[in-house]
C-alpha positions, 0 to 999 in steps of 0.5 A: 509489529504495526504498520499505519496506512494512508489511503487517498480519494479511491482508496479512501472510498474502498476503505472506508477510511483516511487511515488504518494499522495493521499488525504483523507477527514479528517472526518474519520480516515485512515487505511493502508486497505483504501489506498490499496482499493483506490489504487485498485480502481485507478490501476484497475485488475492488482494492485488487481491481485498483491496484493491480493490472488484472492481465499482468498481476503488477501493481499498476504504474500510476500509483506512489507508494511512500514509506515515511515520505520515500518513495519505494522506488528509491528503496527497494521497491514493493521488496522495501521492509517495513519495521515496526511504526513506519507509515506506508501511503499509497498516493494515486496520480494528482492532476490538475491545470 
């Protein structure tokens, strides 16, 4: 099963890149929290520091999470299971005035 990524402005610098699939066996199903602790493991500290609070473990509140163009939070949050071919963006806060 593959899953395409899309990374934004510190996410992008952490990458390296824009985009990126990962591929899962098909033996067990895939949760949005599996494709961030393999992203963890991947990027190393500075994907972890971004995305996770360090004293709670929580992801951290200000970012979006969308699986094609639904934000985890009206599913089922970082539960929400992944099937083959979906597209999950992790989108930081936009400002501007």
């Amino acid at each position: 099963m593959k899953v395409s990524l899309r990374f934004f402005t510190v996410l992008r610098e952490i990458a390296g890149k824009r985009e990126q699939t990962l591929e899962f066996s098909d033996s067990k199903p895939v949760t949005v929290n599996m494709v961030l602790e393999a992203l963890r493991r991947e990027y190393g500290e500075s994907f972890g520091e971004y995305v996770y609070d360090r004293k709670t473990g929580e992801v951290k509140g200000f970012l979006q999470f969308l699986v094609n163009g639904r934000s985890v939070s009206t599913l089922s949050n970082f539960k929400t299971r992944l099937a083959d071919g979906d597209v999950l963006a992790i989108i930081p806060p936009v400002g501007g005035g």
